[in-house]
C-alpha positions in Angstrom: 39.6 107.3 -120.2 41.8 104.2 -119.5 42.3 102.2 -122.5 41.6 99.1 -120.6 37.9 100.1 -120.6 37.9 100.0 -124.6 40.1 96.4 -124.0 36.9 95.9 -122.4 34.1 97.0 -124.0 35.9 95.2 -127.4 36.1 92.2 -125.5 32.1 92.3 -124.2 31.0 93.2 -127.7 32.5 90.5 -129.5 31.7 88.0 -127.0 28.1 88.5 -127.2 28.5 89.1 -131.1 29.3 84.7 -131.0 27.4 84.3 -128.3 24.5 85.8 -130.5 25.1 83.4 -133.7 25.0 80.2 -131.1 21.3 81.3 -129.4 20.6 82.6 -133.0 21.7 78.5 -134.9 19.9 76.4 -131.6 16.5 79.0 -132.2 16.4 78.1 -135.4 16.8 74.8 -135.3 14.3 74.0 -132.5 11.3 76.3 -135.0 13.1 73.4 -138.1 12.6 71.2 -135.1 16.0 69.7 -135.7 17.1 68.5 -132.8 19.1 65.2 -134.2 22.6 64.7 -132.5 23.7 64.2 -136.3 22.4 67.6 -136.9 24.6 68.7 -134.1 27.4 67.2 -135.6 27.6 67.8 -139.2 25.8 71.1 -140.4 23.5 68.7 -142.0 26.2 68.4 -144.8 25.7 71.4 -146.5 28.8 73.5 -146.1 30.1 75.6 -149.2 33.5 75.5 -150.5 33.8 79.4 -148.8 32.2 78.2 -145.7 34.9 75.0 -145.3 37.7 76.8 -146.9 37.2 79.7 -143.9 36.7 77.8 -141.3 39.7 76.0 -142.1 41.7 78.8 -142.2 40.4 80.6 -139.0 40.9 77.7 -137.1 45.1 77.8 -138.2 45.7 81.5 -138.0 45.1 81.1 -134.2 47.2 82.8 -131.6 49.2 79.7 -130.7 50.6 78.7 -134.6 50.1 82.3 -136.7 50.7 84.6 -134.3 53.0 83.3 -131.3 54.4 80.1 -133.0 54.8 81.0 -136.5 56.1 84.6 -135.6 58.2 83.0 -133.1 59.9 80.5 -135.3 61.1 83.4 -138.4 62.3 85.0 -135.3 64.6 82.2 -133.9 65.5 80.7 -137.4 65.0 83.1 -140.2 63.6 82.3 -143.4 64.5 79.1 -142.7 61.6 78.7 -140.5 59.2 78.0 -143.0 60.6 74.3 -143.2 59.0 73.6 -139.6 55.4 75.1 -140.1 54.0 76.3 -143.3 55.9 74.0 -145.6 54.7 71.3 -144.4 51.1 72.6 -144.1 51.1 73.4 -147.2 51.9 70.3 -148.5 49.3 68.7 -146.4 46.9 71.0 -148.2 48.2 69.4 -151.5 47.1 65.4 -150.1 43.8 66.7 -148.9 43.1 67.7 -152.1 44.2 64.9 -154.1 42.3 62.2 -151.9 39.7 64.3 -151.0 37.0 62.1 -153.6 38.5 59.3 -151.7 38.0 60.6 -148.3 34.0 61.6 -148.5 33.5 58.5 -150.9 33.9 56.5 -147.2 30.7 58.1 -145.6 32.5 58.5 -142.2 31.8 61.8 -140.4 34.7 61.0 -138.1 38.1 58.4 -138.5 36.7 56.4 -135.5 33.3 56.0 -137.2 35.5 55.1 -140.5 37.7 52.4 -138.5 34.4 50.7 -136.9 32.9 50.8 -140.3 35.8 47.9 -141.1 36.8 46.6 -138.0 34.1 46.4 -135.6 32.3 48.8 -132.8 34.9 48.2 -130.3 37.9 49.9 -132.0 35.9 53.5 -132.4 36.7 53.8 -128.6 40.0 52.9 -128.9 40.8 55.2 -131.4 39.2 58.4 -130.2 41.4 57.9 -126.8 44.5 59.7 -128.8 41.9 61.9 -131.1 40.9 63.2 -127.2 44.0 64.0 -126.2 45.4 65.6 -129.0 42.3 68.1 -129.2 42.7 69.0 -125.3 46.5 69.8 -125.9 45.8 71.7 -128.8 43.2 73.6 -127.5 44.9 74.2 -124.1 47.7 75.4 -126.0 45.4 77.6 -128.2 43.5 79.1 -124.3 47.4 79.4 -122.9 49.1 81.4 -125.4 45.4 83.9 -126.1 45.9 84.2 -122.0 49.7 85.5 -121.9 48.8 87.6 -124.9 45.3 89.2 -124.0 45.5 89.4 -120.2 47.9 92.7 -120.1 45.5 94.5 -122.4 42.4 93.5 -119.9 44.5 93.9 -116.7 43.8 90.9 -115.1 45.4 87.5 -114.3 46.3 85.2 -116.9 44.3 82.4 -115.3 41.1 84.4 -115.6 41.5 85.6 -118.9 41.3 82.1 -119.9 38.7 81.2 -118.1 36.6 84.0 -119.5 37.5 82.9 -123.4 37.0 79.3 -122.1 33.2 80.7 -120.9 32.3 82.4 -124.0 33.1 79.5 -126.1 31.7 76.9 -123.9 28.2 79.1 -124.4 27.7 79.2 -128.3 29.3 75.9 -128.9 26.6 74.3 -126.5 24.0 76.5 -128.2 25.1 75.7 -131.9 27.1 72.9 -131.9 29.3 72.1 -135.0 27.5 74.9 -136.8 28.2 77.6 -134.8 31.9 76.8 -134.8 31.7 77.2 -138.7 29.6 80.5 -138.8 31.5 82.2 -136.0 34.7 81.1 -138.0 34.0 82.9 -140.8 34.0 86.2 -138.3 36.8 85.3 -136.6 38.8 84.3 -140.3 38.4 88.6 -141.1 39.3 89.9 -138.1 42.5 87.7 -137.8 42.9 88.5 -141.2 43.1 92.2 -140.6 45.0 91.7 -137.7 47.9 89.4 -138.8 48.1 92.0 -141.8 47.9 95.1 -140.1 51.0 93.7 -137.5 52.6 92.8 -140.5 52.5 96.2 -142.2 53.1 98.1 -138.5 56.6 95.7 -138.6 57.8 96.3 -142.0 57.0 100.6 -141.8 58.8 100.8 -138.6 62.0 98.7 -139.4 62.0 100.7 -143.0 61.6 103.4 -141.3 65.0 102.8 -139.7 66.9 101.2 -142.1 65.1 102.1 -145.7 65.4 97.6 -146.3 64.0 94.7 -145.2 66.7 92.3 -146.4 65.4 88.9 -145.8 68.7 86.9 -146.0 70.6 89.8 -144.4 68.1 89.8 -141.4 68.1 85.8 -141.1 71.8 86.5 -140.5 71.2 87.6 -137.2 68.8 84.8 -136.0 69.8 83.4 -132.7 69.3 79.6 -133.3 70.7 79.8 -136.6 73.3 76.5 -136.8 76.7 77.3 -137.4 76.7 74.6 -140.3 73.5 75.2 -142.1 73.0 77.9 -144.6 70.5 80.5 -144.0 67.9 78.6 -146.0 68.4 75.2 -144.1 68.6 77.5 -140.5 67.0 74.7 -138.2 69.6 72.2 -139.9 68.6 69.3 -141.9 68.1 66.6 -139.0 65.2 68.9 -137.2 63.6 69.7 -140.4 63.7 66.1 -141.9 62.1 64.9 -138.3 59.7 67.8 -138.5 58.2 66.3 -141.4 58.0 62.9 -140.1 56.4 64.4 -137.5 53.9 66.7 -139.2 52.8 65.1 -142.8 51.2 62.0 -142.1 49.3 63.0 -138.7 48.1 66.3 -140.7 47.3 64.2 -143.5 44.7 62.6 -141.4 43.8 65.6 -138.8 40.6 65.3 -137.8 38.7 68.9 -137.8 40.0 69.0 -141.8 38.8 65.8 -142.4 35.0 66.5 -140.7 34.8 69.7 -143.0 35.8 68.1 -145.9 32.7 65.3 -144.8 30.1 68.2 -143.8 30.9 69.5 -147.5 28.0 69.8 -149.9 29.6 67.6 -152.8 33.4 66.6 -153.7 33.7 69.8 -155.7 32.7 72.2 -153.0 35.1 70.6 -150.4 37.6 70.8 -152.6 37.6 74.5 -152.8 37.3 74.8 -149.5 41.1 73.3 -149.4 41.9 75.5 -152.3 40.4 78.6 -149.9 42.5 77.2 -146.8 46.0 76.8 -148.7 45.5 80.4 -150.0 44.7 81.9 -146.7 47.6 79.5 -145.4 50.3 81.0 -147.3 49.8 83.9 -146.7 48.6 84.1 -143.3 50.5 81.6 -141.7 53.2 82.1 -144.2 54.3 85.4 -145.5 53.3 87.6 -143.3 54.2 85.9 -139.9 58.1 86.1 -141.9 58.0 89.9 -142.1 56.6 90.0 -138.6 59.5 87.7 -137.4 62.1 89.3 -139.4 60.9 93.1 -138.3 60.9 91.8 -134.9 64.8 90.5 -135.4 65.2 94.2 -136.5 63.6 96.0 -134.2 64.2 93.9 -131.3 67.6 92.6 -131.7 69.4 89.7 -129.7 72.4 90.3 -127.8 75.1 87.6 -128.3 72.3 85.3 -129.3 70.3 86.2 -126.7 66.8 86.9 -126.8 65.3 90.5 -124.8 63.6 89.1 -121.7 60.4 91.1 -122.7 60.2 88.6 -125.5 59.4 86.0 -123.3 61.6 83.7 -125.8 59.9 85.1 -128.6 56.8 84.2 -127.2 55.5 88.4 -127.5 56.7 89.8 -130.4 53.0 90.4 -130.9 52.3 92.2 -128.0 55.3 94.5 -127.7 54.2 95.5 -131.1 51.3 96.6 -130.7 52.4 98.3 -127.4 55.5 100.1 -128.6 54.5 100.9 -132.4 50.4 101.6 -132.6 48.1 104.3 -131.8 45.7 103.4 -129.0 43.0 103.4 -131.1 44.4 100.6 -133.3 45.7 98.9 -130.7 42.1 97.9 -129.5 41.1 97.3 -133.0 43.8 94.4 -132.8 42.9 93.4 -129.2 39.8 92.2 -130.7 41.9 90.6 -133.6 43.7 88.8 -131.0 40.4 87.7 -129.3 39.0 86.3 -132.4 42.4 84.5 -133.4 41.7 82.8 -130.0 38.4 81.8 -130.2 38.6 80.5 -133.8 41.3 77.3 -132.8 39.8 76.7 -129.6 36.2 75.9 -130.5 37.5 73.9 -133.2 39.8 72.3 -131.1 37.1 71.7 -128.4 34.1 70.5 -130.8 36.7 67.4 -132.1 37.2 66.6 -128.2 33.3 66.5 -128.1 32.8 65.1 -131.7 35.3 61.9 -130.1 33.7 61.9 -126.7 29.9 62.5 -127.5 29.8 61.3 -130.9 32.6 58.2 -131.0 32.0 56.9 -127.6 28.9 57.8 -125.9 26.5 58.1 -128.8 26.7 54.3 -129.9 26.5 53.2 -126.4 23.0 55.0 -125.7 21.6 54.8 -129.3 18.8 52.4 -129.1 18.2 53.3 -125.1 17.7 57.7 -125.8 15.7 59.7 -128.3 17.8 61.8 -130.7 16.8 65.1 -128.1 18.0 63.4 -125.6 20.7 62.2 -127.1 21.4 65.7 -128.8 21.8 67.3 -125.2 24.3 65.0 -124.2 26.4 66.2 -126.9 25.7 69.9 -125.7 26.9 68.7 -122.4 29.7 67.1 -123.8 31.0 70.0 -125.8 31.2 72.1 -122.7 33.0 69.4 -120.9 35.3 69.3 -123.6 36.6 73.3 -123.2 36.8 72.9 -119.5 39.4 69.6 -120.2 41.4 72.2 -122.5 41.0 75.1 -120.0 42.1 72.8 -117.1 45.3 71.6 -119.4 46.0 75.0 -120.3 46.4 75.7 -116.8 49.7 73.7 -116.4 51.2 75.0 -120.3 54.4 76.7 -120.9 55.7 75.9 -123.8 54.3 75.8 -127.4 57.1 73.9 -128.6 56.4 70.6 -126.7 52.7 70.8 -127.7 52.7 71.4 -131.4 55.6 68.9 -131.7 54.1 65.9 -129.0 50.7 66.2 -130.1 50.8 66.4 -134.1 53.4 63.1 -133.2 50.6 61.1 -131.6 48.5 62.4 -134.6 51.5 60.5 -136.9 52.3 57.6 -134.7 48.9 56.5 -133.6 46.4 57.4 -136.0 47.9 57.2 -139.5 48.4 54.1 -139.7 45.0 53.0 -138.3 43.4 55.1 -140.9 45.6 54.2 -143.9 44.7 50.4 -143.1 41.3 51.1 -144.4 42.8 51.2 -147.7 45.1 48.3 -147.1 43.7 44.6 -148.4 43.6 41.5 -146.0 44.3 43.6 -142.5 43.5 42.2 -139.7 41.7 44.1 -136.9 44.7 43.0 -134.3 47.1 45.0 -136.3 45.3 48.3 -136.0 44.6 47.5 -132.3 48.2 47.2 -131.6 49.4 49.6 -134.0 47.1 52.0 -131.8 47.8 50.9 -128.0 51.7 50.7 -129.1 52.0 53.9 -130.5 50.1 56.1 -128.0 51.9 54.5 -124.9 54.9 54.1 -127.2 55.1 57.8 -127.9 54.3 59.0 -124.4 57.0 56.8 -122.9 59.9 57.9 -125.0 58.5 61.7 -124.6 59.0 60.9 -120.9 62.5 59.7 -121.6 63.7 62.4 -123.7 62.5 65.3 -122.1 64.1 64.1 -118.9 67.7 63.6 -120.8 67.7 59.7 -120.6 67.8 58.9 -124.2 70.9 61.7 -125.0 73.5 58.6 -124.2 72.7 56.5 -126.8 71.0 58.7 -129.6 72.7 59.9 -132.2 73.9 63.4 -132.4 72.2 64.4 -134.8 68.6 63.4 -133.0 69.4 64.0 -129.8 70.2 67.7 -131.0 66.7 68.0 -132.2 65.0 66.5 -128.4 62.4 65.1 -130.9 63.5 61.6 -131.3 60.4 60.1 -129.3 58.4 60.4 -132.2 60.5 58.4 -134.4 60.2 56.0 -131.9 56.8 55.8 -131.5 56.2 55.5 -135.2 58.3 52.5 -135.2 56.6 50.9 -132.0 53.2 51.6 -134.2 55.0 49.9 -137.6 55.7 47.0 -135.0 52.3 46.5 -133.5 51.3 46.9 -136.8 53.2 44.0 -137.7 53.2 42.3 -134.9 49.6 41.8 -134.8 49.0 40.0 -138.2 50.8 37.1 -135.9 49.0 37.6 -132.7 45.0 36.6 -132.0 
C-alpha cells in the first residue's frame, strides 16, 4: 500500500484527535453554562505550573524555530548558532521568572489591557495594531514552513496543505477558545518531543555510523557561513550576534502568549514553574538536540565550496531528507504526525494572540455595555477564525524564515517594550507612549523597506550593513525618540 495513505490516515486521525478536545471544552462549558468572553479568554485562571510550562514549550518547538530554523542555523554557523536563538530564549526565560510576581500583580490579561489600565481606553487599540501583526507573521511563518515540510509526505500542493492545517485549527480554536489551545498543547508538546528526539538520535547513529565521532568543533569547521575572522564559538561574528540580542531580549521579554499564560496561572508559584517547565524543555528541544541535528546534517550532507546541496532548500529540509533517506517507513509516518503536531502547536497560539488583540483589545470594549457576554463570547469565536485565515493568507506570500523571525520579534522590541516598561516608569505622560508606539512601528517598517532593498548599505557601517538587520536599531531609536519627544508635545 502507498505510504501516502498512512501520511493520510496519520494526518485524519490527529486532526479529529484536536478537533475532539475543542467540541469536547465548548460541550462542557455550555452544560457549566460558561459562556463569558473572559472565560474564552483566560481558562478561567486556573492553569497549573505543567499545564503553562507545556504549552509554552509546544508552542516554541514548532516547525518554523525547532525544526527548520533552529536546525537550520547549527547548520549554516555551527555551534556558534546558539548565540542567535536559544541563548537568548533562554535568557528571556530567566526575566520571566524574576518579574513574574510583578507581571500578574498588574491584573492585565493582555499588555493592551495593562496600558489602558494607566493611560486611558484609547491607547489599547493603538497598541494591539503591532501585537496583530506580529502574531499574523508568526503564524504565517509557522503555516509556511509546516506546508514545504508536510506537503511531499501527503502529495499534494503546498498551498493546500496549508490550508487544511489552517482548517483544522480554525475548528477547535473556535470550539474551545484559549483552552483548547492549552490542552491540545500538551498533546502536541509529546509528540514534538518524540519527534525532535527521535531525528536527533536518527542524525547522530548515521553520521557515527560513518565516521565513529561527532566532533562538535571539528564539524562547525565546515559550516558554510562561518566568518573568516570569528572563531568557531563566535561563527555568526560579533556584530550579528550583539544585534540579535537587541533584537530578541526586550521584545521576548514582553511577548505576549508568555505573558497571558503566566496571567491564566493559578497563583505566582504555579506560573512560575510553568517557566521553570518551558526553559527545561527549551534547552533541550530547541537547544541541544536541533545542534546534533544541524551538525549531522553538516556531516551527512556536506557543502561544496561553501555551498549548500540544492535539496536543502538553504537548509530549509534537513528535516525532511532525514526522515526520507535514513528511516523505515514505518517511523517515518510516526514523525509525519510529529511534524503535524509541531505545526499545529505555534500556530493556534500564534492565532489565539491575533484574536485575543482583535476580539478582546479592540472589539470587546467597544460593544461591552451594547452585547450580552454570549453574544459577545461568539464574536470572539468568529474572531479567532478570522485570525488563522489572516496568517494562512500571509503565509501565502512567505519565503524566508529569516526576515520573519528577525522583522517581527524587532517590532516586538521597538514598539512594544517600551510602551510596556512605561508602566513601571513614574511621571509618564500618555503622549510618550503614543509616539514611542506610532514612531517605532512605522519607524521600523520604513527602514526594513530601505534595507532590504540595498538603500541604506551606503552610509551604514560595515559592520551593520553586513548583518542587513540595521532597521531594527533604527526603529528602537525612532521609539527612544517619540518616547522623548512626547514628554514636550500635547
Amino acid at each position: 500500500m502507498n505510504i501516502t495513505f498512512f501520511y493520510w490516515l496519520a494526518f485524519i486521525s490527529y486532526s479529529i484527535i484536536v478537533i475532539g478536545i475543542g467540541f469536547y471544552i465548548w460541550a462542557k462549558k455550555r452544560k457549566e453554562k460558561k459562556e463569558e468572553a473572559d472565560s474564552f479568554w483566560t481558562a478561567d485562571k486556573t492553569l497549573s505550573g505543567w499545564s503553562s510550562g507545556l504549552s509554552i514549550s509546544a508552542s516554541m518547538m514548532s516547525i518554523s524555530w525547532s525544526c527548520v530554523y533552529g536546525v537550520q542555523l547549527f547548520y549554516w554557523y555551527g555551534i556558534g548558532a546558539a548565540w542567535l536563538l536559544i541563548i537568548p530564549w533562554l535568557l528571556t526565560m530567566g526575566g520571566f521568572f524574576l518579574f513574574t510576581p510583578i507581571f500578574r500583580k498588574l491584573k492585565a490579561f493582555s499588555q493592551p489591557e495593562l496600558l489602558a489600565n494607566k493611560f486611558g481606553p484609547k491607547i489599547r487599540s493603538l497598541i494591539s495594531i503591532p501585537l496583530i501583526f506580529v502574531f499574523i507573521v508568526w503564524g504565517g511563518a509557522e503555516i509556511y514552513a509546516a506546508g514545504i515540510t508536510i506537503a511531499p509526505f501527503l502529495n499534494i500542493s503546498v498551498p493546500l496543505t496549508m490550508f487544511l492545517l489552517s482548517l483544522v485549527i480554525t475548528i477547535y480554536t473556535y470550539t474551545g477558545g484559549f483552552q483548547a489551545v492549552v490542552s491540545t498543547d500538551k498533546i502536541q508538546f509529546v509528540l514534538v518531543a518524540l519527534f525532535i528526539l527521535i531525528l536527533a538520535i536518527v542524525g547522530y547513529s548515521a553520521v557515527y555510523s560513518s565516521t565513529n565521532s561527532l566532533n562538535l568543533f571539528e564539524i562547525s569547521s565546515s559550516a558554510p557561513k562561518l566568518k573568516n575572522n570569528s572563531s568557531i564559538l563566535f561563527a555568526p561574528g560579533l556584530a550579528l550576534i550583539v544585534i540579535t540580542f537587541i533584537a530578541y531580549l526586550p521584545g521576548w521579554l514582553v511577548e505576549t502568549d508568555i505573558w497571558i499564560r503566566l496571567q491564566a496561572s493559578r497563583s505566582n508559584k504555579e506560573a512560575r514553574k510553568g517557566i521553570i517547565v518551558a526553559s527545561t524543555n527549551s534547552f533541550l528541544f530547541v537547544g541541544i538536540l536541533p545542534m546534533v541535528i544541524g551538525l549531522s546534517a553538516l556531516i551527512l550532507y556536506p557543502t561544496a565550496n561553501g555551498v549548500i546541496p540544492a535539496k536543502l532548500q538553504d537548509g530549509a529540509l534537513i528535516f525532511q531528507n532525514l526522515m526520507a533517506d535514513y528511516t523505515p517507513v514505518w517511523l517515518n509516518v510516526l514523525l509525519g504526525i510529529g511534524l503535524i503536531a509541531a505545526a499545529m502547536s505555534t500556530v493556534d497560539t500564534c492565532g489565539n494572540v491575533v484574536a485575543l488583540s482583535l476580539s478582546y483589545d479592540i472589539v470587546e470594549p467597544i460593544v461591552a455595555h451594547k452585547l450580552s457576554q454570549k453574544n459577545i463570547k461568539h464574536i470572539a469565536s468568529w474572531i479567532s477564525v478570522f485570525a488563522i485565515l489572516l496568517a494562512f493568507i500571509y503565509a501565502l506570500f512567505t519565503n524566508s524564515l529569516w526576515d520573519i523571525f528577525y522583522l517581527s520579534s524587532g517590532i516586538l522590541t521597538t514598539t512594544v517594550f517600551i510602551p510596556v516598561i512605561s508602566v513601571f516608569l513614574p511621571n509618564t505622560k500618555k503622549n510618550q507612549v503614543v509616539l514611542s508606539i506610532i514612531f517605532g512601528f512605522i519607524g521600523t517598517l520604513i527602514f526594513y523597506f530601505l534595507e532590504s532593498r540595498g538603500m541604506l548599505s551606503a552610509i551604514e557601517p560595515d559592520f551593520i550593513a553586513s548583518t542587513k538587520l540595521g532597521y531594527i536599531l533604527y526603529g528602537f531609536i525612532m521609539s527612544i525618540l517619540g518616547f522623548v519627544g512626547g514628554k514636550f508635545f500635547r
